[in-house]
PDB file of the backbone (N, CA, C, O) and the ligand in Angstrom, with CONECT records:
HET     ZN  A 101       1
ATOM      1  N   UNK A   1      19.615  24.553  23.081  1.00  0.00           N
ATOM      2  CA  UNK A   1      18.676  25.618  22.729  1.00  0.00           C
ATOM      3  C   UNK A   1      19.354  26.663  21.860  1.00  0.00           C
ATOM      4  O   UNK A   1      20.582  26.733  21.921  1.00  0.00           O
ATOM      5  N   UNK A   2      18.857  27.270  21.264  1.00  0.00           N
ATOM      6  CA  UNK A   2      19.038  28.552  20.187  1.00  0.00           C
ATOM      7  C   UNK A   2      19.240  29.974  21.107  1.00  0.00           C
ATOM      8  O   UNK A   2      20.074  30.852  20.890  1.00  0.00           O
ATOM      9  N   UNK A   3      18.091  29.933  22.348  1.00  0.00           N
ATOM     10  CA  UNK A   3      18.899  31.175  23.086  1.00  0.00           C
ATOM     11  C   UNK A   3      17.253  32.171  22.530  1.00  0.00           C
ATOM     12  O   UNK A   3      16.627  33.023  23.161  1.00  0.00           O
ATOM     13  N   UNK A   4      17.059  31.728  21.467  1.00  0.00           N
ATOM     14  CA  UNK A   4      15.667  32.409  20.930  1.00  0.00           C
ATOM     15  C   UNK A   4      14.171  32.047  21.515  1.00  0.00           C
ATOM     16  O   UNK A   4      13.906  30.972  22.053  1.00  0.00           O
ATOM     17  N   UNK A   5      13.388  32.952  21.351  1.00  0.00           N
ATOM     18  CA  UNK A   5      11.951  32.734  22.190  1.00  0.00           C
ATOM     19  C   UNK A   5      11.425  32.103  20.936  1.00  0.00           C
ATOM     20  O   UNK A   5      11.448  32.467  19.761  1.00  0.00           O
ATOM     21  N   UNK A   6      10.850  30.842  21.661  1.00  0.00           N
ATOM     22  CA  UNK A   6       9.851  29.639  20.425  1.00  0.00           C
ATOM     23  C   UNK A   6       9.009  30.599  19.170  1.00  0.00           C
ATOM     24  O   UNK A   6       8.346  31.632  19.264  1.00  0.00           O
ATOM     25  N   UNK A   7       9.310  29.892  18.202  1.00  0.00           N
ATOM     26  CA  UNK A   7       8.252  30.696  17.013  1.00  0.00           C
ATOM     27  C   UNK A   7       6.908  30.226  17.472  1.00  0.00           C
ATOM     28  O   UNK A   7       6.771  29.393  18.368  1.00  0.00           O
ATOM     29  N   UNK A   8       6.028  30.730  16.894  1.00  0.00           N
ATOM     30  CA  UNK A   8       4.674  30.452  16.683  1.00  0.00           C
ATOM     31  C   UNK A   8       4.112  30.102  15.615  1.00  0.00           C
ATOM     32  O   UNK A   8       4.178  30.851  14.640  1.00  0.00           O
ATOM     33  N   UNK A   9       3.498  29.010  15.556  1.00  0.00           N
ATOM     34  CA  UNK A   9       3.501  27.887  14.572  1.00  0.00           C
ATOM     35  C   UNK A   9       2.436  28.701  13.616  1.00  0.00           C
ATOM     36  O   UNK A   9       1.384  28.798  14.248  1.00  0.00           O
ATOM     37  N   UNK A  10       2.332  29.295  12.374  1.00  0.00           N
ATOM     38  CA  UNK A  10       1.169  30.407  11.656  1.00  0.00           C
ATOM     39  C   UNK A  10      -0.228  29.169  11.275  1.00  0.00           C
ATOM     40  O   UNK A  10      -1.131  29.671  10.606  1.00  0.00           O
ATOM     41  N   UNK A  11      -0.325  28.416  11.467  1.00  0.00           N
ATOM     42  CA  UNK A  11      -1.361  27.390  10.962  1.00  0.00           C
ATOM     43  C   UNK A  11      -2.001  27.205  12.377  1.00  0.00           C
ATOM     44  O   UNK A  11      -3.162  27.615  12.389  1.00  0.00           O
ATOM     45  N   UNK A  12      -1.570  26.705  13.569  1.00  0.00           N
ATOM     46  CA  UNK A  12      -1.685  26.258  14.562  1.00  0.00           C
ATOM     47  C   UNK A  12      -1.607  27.744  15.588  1.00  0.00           C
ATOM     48  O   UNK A  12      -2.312  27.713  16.597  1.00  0.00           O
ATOM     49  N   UNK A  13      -0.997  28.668  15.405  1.00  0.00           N
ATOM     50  CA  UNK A  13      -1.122  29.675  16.619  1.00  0.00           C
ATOM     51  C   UNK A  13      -0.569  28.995  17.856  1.00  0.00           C
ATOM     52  O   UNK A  13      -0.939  29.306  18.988  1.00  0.00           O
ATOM     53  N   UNK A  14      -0.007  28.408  17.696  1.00  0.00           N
ATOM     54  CA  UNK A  14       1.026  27.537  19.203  1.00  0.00           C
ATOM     55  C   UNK A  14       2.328  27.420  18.933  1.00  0.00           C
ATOM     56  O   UNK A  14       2.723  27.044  17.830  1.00  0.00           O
ATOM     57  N   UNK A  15       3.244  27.779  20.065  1.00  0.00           N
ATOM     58  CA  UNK A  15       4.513  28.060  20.259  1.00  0.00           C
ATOM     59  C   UNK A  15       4.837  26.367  19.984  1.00  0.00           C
ATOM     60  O   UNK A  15       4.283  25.330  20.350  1.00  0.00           O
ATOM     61  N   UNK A  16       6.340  26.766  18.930  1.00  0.00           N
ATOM     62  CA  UNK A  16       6.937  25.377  18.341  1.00  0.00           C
ATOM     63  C   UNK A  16       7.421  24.781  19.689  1.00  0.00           C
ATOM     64  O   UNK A  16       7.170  25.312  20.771  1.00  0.00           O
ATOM     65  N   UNK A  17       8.070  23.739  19.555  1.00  0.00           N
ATOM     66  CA  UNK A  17       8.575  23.320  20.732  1.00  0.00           C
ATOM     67  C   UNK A  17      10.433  22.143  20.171  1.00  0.00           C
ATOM     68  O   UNK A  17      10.665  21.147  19.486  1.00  0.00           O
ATOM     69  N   UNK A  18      11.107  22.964  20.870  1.00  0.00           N
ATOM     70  CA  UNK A  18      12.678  22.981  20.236  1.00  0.00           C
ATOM     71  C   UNK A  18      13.081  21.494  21.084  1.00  0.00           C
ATOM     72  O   UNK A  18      13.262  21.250  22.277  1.00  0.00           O
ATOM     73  N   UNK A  19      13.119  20.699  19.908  1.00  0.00           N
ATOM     74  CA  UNK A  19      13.415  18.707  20.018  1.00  0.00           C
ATOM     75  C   UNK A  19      13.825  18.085  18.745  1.00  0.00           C
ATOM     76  O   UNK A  19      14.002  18.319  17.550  1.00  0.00           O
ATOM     77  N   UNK A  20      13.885  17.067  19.745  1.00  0.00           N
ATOM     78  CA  UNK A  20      14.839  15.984  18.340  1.00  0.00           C
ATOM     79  C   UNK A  20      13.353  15.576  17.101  1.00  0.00           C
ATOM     80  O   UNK A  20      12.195  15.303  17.417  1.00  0.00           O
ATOM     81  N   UNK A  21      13.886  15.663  15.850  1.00  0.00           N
ATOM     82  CA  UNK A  21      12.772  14.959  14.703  1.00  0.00           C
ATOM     83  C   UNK A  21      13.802  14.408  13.748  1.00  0.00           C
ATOM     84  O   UNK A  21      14.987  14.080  13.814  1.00  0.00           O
ATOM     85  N   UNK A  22      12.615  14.453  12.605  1.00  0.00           N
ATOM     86  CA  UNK A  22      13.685  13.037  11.287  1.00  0.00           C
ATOM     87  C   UNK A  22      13.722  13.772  10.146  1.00  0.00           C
ATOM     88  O   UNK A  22      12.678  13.924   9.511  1.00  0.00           O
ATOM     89  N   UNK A  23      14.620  14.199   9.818  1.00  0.00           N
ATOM     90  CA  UNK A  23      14.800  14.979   8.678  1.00  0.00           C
ATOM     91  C   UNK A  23      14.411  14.429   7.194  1.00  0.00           C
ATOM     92  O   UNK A  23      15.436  14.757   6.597  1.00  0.00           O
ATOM     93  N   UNK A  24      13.880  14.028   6.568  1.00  0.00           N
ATOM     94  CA  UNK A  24      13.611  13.384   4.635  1.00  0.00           C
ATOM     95  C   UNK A  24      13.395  14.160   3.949  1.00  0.00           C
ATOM     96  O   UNK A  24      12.718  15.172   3.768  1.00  0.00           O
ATOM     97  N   UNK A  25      14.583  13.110   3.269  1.00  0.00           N
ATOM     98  CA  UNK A  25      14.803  13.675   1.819  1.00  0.00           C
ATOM     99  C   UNK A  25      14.281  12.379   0.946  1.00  0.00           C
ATOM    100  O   UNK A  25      14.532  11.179   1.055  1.00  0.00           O
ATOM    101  N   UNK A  26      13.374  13.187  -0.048  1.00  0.00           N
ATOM    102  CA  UNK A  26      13.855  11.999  -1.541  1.00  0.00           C
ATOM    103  C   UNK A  26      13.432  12.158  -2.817  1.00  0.00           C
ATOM    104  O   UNK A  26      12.303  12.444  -3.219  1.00  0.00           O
ATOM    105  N   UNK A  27      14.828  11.867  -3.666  1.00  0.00           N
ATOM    106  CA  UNK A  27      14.316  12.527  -5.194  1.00  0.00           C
ATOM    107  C   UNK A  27      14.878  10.976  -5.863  1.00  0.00           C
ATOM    108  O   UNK A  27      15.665  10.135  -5.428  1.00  0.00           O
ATOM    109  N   UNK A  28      13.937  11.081  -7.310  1.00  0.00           N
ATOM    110  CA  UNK A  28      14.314   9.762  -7.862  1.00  0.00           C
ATOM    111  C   UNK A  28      14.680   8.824  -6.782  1.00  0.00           C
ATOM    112  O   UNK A  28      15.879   8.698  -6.530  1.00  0.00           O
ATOM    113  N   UNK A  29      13.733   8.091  -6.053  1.00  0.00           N
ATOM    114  CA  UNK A  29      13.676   7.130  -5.756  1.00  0.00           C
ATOM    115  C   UNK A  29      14.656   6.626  -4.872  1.00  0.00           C
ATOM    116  O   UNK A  29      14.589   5.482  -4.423  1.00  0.00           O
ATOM    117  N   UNK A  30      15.900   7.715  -4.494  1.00  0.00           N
ATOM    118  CA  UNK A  30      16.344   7.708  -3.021  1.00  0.00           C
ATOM    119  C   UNK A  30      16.200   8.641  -2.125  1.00  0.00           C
ATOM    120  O   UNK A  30      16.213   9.828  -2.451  1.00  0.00           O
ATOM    121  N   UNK A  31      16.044   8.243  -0.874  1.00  0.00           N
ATOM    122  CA  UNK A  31      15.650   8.760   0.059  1.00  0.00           C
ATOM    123  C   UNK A  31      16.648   8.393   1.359  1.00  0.00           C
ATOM    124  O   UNK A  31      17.236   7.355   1.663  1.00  0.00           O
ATOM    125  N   UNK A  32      16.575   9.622   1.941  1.00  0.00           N
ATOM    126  CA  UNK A  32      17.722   9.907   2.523  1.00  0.00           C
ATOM    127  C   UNK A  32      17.234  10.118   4.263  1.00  0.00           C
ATOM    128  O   UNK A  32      16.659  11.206   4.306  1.00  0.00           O
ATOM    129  N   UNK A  33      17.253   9.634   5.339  1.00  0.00           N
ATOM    130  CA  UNK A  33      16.728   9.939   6.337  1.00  0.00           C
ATOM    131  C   UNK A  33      17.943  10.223   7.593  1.00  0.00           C
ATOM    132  O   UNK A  33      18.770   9.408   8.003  1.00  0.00           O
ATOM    133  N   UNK A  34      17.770  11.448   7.973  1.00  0.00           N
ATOM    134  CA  UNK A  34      18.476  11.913   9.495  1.00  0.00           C
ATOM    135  C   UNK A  34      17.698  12.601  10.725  1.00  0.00           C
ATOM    136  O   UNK A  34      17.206  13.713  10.919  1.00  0.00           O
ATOM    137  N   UNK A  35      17.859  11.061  11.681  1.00  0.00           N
ATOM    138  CA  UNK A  35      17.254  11.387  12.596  1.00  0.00           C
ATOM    139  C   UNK A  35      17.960  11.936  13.460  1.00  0.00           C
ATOM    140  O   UNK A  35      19.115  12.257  13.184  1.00  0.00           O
ATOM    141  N   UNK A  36      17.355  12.192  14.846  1.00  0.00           N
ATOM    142  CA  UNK A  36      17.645  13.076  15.663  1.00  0.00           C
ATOM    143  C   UNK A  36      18.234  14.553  15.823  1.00  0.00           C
ATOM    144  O   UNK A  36      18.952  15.010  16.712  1.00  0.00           O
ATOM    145  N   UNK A  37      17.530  15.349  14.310  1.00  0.00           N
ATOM    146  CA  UNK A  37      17.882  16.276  14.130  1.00  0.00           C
ATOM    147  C   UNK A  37      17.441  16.943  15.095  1.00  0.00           C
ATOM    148  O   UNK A  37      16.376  16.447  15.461  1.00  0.00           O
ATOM    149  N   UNK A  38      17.846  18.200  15.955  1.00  0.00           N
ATOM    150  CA  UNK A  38      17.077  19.257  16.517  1.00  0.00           C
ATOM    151  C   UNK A  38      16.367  20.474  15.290  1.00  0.00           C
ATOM    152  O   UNK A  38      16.930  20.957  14.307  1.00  0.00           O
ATOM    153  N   UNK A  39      14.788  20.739  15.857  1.00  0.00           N
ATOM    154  CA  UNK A  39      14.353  21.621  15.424  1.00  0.00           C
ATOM    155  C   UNK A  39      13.251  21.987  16.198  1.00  0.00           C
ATOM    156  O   UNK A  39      12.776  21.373  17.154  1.00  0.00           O
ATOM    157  N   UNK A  40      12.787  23.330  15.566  1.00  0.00           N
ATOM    158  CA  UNK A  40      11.490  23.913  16.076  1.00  0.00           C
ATOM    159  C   UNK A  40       9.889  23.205  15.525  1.00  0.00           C
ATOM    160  O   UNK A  40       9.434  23.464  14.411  1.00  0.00           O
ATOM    161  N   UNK A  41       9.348  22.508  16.289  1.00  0.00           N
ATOM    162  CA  UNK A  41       8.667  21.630  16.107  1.00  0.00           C
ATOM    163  C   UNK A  41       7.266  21.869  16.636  1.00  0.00           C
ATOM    164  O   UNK A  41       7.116  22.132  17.829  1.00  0.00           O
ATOM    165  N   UNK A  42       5.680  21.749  15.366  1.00  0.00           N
ATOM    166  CA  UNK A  42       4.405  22.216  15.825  1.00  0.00           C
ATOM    167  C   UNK A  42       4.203  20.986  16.802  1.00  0.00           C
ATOM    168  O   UNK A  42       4.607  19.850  16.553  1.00  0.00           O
ATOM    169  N   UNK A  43       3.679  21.277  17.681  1.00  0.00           N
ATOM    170  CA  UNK A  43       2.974  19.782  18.485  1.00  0.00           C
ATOM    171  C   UNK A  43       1.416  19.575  18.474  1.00  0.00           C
ATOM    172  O   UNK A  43       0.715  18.864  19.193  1.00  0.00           O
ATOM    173  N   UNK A  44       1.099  20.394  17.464  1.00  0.00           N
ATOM    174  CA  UNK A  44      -0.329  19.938  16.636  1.00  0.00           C
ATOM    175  C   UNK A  44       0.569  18.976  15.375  1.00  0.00           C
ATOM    176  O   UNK A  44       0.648  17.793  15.704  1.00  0.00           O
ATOM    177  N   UNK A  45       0.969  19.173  14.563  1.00  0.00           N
ATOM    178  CA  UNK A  45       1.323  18.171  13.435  1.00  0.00           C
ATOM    179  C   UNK A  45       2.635  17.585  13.127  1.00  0.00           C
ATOM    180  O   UNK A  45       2.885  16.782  12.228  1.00  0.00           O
ATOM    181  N   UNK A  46       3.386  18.056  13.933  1.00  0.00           N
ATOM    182  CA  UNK A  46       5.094  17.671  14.164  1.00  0.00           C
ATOM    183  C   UNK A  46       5.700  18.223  13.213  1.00  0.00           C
ATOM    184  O   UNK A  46       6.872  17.896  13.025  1.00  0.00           O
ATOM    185  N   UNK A  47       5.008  19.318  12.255  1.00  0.00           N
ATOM    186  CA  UNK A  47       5.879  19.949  11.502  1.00  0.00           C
ATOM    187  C   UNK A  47       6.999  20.736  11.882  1.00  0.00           C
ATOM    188  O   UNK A  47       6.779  21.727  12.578  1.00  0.00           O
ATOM    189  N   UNK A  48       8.372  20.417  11.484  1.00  0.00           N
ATOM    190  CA  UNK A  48       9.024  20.783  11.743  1.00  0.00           C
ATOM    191  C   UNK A  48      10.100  22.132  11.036  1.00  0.00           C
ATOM    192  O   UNK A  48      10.596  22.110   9.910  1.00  0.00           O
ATOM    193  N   UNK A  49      10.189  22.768  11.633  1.00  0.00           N
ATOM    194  CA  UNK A  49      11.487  24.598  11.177  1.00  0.00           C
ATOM    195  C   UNK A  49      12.563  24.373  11.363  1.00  0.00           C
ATOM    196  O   UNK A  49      12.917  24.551  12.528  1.00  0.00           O
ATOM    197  N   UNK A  50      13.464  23.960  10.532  1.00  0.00           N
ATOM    198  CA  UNK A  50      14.744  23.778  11.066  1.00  0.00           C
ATOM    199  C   UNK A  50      15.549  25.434  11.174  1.00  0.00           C
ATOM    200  O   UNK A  50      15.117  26.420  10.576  1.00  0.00           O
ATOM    201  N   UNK A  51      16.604  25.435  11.941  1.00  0.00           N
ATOM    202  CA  UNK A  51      17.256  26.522  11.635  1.00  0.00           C
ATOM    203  C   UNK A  51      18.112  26.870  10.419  1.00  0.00           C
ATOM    204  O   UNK A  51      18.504  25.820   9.908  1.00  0.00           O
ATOM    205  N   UNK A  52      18.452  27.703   9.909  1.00  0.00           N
ATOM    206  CA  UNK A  52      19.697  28.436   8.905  1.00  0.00           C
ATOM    207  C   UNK A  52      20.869  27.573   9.026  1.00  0.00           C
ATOM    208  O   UNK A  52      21.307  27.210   7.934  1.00  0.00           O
ATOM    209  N   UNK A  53      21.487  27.150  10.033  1.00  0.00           N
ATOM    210  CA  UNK A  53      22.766  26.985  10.399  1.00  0.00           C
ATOM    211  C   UNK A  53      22.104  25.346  10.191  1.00  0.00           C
ATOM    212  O   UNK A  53      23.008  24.615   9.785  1.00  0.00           O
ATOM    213  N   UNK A  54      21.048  24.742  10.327  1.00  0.00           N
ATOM    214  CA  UNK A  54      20.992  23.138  10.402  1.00  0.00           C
ATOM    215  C   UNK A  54      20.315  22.772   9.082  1.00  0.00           C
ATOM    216  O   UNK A  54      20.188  21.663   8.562  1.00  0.00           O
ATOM    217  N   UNK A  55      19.860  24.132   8.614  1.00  0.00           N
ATOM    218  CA  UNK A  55      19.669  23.403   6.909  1.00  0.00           C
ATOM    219  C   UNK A  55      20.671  23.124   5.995  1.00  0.00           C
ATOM    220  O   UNK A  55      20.574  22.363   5.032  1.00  0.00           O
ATOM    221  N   UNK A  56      22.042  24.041   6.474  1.00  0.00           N
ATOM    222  CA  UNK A  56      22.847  24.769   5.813  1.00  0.00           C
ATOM    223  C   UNK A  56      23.839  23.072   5.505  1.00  0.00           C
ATOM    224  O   UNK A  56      24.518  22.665   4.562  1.00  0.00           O
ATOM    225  N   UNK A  57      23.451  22.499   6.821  1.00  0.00           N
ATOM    226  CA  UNK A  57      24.352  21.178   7.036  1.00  0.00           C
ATOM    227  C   UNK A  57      23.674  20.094   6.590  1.00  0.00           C
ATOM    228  O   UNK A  57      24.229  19.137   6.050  1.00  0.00           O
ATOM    229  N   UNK A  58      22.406  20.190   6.797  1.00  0.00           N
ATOM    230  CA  UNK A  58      21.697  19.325   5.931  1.00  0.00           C
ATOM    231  C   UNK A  58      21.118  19.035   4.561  1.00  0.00           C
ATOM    232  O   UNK A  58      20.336  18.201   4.105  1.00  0.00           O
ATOM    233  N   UNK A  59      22.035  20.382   3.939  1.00  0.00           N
ATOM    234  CA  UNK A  59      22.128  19.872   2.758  1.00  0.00           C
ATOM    235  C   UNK A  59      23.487  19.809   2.241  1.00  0.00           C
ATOM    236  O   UNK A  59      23.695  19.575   1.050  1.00  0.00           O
ATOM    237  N   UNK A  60      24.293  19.979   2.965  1.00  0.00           N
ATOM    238  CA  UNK A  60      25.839  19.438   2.492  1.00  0.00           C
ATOM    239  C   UNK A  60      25.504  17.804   2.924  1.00  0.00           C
ATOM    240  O   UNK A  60      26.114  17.006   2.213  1.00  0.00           O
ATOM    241  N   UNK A  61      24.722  17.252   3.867  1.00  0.00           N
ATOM    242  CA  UNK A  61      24.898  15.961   3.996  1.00  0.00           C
ATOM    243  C   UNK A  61      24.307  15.331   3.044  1.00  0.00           C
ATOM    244  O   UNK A  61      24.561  14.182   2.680  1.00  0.00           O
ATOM    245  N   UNK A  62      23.443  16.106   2.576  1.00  0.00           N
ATOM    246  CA  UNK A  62      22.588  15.359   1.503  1.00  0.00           C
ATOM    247  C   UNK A  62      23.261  15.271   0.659  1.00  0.00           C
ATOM    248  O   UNK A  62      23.778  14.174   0.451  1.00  0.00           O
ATOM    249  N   UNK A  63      23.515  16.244  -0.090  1.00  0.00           N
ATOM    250  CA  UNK A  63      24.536  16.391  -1.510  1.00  0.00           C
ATOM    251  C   UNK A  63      25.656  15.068  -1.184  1.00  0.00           C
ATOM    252  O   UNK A  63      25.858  14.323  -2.143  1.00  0.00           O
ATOM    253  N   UNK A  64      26.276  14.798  -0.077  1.00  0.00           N
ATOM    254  CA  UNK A  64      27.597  14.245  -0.395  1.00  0.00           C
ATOM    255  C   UNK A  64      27.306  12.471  -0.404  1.00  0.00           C
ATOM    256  O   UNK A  64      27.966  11.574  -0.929  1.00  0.00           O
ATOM    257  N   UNK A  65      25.563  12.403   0.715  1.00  0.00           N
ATOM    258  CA  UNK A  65      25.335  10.936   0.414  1.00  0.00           C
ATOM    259  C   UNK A  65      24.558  10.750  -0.762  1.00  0.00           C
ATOM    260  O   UNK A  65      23.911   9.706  -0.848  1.00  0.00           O
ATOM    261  N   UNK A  66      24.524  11.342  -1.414  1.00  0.00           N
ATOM    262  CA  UNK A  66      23.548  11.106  -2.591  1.00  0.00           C
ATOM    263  C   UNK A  66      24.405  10.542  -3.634  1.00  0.00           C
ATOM    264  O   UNK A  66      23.879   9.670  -4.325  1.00  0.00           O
ATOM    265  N   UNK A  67      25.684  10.878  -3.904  1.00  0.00           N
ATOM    266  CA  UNK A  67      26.785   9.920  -4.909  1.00  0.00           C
ATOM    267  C   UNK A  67      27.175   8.885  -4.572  1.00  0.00           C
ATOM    268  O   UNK A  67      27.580   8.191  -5.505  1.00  0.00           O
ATOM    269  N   UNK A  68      27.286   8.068  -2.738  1.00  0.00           N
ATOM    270  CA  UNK A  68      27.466   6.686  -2.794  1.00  0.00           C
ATOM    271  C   UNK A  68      25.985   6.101  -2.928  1.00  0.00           C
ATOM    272  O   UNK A  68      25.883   4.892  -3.138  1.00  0.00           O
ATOM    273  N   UNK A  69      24.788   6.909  -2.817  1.00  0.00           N
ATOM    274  CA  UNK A  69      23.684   5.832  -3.127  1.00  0.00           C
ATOM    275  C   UNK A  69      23.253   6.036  -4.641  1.00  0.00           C
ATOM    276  O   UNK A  69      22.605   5.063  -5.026  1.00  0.00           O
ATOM    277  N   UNK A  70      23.419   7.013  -5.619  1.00  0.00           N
ATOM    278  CA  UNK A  70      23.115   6.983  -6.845  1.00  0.00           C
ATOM    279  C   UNK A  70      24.309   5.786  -7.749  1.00  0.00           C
ATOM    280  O   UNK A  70      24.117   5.245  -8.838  1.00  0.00           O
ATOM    281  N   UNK A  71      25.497   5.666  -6.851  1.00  0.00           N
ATOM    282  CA  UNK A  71      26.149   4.415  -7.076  1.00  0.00           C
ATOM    283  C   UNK A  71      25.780   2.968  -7.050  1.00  0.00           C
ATOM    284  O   UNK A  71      25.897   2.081  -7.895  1.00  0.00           O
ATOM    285  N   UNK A  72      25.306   2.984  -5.854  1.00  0.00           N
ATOM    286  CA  UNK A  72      24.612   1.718  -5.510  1.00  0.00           C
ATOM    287  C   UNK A  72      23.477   1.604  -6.614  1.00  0.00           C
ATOM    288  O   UNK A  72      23.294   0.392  -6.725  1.00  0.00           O
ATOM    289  N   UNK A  73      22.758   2.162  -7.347  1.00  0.00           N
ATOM    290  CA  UNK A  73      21.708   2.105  -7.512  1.00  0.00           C
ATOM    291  C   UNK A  73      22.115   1.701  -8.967  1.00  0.00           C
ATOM    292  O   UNK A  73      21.268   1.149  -9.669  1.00  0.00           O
ATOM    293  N   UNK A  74      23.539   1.979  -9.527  1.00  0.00           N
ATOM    294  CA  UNK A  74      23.581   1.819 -11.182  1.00  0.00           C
ATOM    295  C   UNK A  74      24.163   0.874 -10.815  1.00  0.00           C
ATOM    296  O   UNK A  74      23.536   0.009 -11.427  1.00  0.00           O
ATOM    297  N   UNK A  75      25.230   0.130 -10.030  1.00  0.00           N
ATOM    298  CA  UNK A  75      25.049  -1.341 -10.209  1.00  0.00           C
ATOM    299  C   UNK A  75      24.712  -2.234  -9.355  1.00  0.00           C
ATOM    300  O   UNK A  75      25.432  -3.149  -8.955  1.00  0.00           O
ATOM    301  N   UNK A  76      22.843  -1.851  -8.826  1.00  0.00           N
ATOM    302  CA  UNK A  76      21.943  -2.385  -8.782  1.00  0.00           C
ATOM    303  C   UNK A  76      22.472  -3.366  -7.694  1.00  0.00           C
ATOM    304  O   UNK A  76      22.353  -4.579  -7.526  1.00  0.00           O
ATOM    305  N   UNK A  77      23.114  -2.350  -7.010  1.00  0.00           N
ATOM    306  CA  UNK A  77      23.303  -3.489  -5.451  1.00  0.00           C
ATOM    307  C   UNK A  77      22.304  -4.139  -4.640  1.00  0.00           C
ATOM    308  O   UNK A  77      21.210  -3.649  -4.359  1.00  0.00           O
ATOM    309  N   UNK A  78      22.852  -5.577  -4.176  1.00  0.00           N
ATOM    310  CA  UNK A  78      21.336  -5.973  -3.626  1.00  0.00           C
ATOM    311  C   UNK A  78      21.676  -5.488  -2.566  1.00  0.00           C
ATOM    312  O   UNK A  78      20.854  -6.018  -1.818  1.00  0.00           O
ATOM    313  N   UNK A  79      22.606  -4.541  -1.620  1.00  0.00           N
ATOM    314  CA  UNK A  79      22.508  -3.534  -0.323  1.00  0.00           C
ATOM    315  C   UNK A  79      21.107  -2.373  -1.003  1.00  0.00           C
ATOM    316  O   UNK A  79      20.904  -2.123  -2.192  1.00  0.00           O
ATOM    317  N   UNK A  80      20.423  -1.909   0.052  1.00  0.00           N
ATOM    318  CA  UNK A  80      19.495  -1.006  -0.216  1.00  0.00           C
ATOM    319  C   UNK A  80      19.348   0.115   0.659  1.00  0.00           C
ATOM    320  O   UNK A  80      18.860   1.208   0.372  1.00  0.00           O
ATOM    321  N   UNK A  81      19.870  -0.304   1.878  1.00  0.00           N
ATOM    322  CA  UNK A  81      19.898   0.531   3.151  1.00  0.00           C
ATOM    323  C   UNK A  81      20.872   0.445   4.090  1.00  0.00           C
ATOM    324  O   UNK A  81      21.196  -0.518   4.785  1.00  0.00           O
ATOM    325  N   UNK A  82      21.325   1.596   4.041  1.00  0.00           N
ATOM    326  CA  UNK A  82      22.537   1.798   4.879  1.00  0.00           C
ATOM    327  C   UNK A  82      22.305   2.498   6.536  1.00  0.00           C
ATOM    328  O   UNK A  82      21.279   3.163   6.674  1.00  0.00           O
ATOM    329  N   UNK A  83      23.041   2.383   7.509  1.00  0.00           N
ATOM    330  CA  UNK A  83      22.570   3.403   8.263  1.00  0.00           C
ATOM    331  C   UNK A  83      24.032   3.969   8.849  1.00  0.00           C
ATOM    332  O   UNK A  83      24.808   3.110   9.268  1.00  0.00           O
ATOM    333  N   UNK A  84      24.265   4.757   8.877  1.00  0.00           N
ATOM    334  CA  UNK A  84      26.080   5.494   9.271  1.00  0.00           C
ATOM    335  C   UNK A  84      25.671   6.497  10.335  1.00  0.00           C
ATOM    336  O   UNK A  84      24.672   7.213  10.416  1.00  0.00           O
ATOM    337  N   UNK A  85      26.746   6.344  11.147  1.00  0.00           N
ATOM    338  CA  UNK A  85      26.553   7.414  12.097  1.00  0.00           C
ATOM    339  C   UNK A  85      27.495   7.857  12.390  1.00  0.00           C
ATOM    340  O   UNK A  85      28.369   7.000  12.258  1.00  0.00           O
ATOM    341  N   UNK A  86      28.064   9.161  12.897  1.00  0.00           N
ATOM    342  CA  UNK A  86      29.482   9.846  13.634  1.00  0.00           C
ATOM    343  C   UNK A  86      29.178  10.071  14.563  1.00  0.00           C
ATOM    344  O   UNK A  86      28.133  10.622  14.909  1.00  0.00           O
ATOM    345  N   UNK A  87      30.828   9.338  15.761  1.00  0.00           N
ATOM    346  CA  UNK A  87      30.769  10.315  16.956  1.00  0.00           C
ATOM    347  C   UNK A  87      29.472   9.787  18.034  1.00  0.00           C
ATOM    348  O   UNK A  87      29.232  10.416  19.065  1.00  0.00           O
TER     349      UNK A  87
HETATM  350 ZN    ZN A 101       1.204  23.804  13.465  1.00  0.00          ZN2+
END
């Protein structure tokens, strides 16, 4: 937990609810998926708020996998999907 009292979702008027979701990304035709992110989450549409501190990381992860798959992609590897995990 964050330690913080749930936001309130401004579309929905219902308190988010702080759980695991799937983070996506995708530009030009790669797409980048991390699941089991924690965030603040509507449970009318599963839209999800990430925090400051978990965007902050999720886009250093993005940035750094985006050069082995824009690799893959110029010489047209028949790999297409990877899945890596730490820890
Ligand atoms: Zn909502």
């Amino acid at each position: 937990m964050t330690g913080q009292a749930a936001p309130i979702c401004n579309e929905h008027h219902r308190p988010k609810e702080w759980q695991p979701t799937i983070f996506e990304y995708g530009d030009d035709g790669i797409s980048i998926r991390v699941p089991n992110v924690y965030a603040w989450v509507c449970p009318e549409d599963g839209e999800a708020s990430f925090t400051p501190e978990t965007v902050d990381e999720l886009i250093i992860t993005v940035r750094e996998l985006l050069e082995p798959a824009k690799r893959a992609r110029e010489r047209r590897s028949v790999l297409t999907e990877y899945i890596v995990s730490v820890g």
